[in-house]
N, C-alpha and C positions, 0 to 999 in steps of 0.2 A: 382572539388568538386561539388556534386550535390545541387541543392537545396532541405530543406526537405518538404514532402508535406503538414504539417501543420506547422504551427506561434507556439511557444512559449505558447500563449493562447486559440490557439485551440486543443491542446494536452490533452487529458481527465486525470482526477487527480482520484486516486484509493486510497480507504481506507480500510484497516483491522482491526476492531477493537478486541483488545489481554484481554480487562479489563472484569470481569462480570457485567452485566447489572446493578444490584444496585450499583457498585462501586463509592466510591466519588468521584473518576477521572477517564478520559475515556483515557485507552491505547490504541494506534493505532499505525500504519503503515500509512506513507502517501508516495503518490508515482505521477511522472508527466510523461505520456507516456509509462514508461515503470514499469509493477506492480511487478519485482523482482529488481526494485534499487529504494530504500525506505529508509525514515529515521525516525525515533521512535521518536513519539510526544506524550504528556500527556495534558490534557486541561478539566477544569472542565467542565460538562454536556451542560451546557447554551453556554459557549465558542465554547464550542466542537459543537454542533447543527448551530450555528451562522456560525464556519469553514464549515461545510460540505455544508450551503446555499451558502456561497460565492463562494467555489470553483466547485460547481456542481460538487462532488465528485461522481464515482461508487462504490458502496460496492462490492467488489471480494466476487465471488459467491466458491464454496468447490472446483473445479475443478481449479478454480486460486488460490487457496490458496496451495492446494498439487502441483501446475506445481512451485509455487515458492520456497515452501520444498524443493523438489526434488531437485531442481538446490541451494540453500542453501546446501545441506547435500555434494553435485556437490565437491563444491569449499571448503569446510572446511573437507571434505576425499580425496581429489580429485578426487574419481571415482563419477558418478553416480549412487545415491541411497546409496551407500556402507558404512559404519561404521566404 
């Protein structure tokens, strides 16, 4: 088995957030190394701002967020893309 090239904490953490901007709670996506296996978190704004300092989170930009769709739509049709 290989070693992997990064540590556990050097693995970059990815956020999407799902909520509207005024919302009372910030819906997101969070994700560690890899930005299509992610698990659905809620956290109020202050919380939420405080997560994203500590984990030096990246915000996926439209291109990562449609490569994650795509493979989501993948796996729950099983074809890619397909409905």
């Amino acid at each position: 088995m290989s070693q992997p090239s990064q540590t556990f904490d050097e693995m970059t953490r990815y956020i999407r957030v799902r909520s509207e901007p005024d919302a009372r709670f910030v819906e997101f996506d969070f994700a560690i190394g890899h930005p299509d296996l992610f698990v659905e978190l809620v956290l109020p704004p202050a919380a939420f701002a405080q997560f994203c300092r500590h984990n030096r989170v990246v915000h996926m930009d439209e291109d990562m967020c449609r490569a994650v769709d795509a493979d989501m739509l993948k796996w729950r049709f099983g074809e890619k893309g397909r409905r």
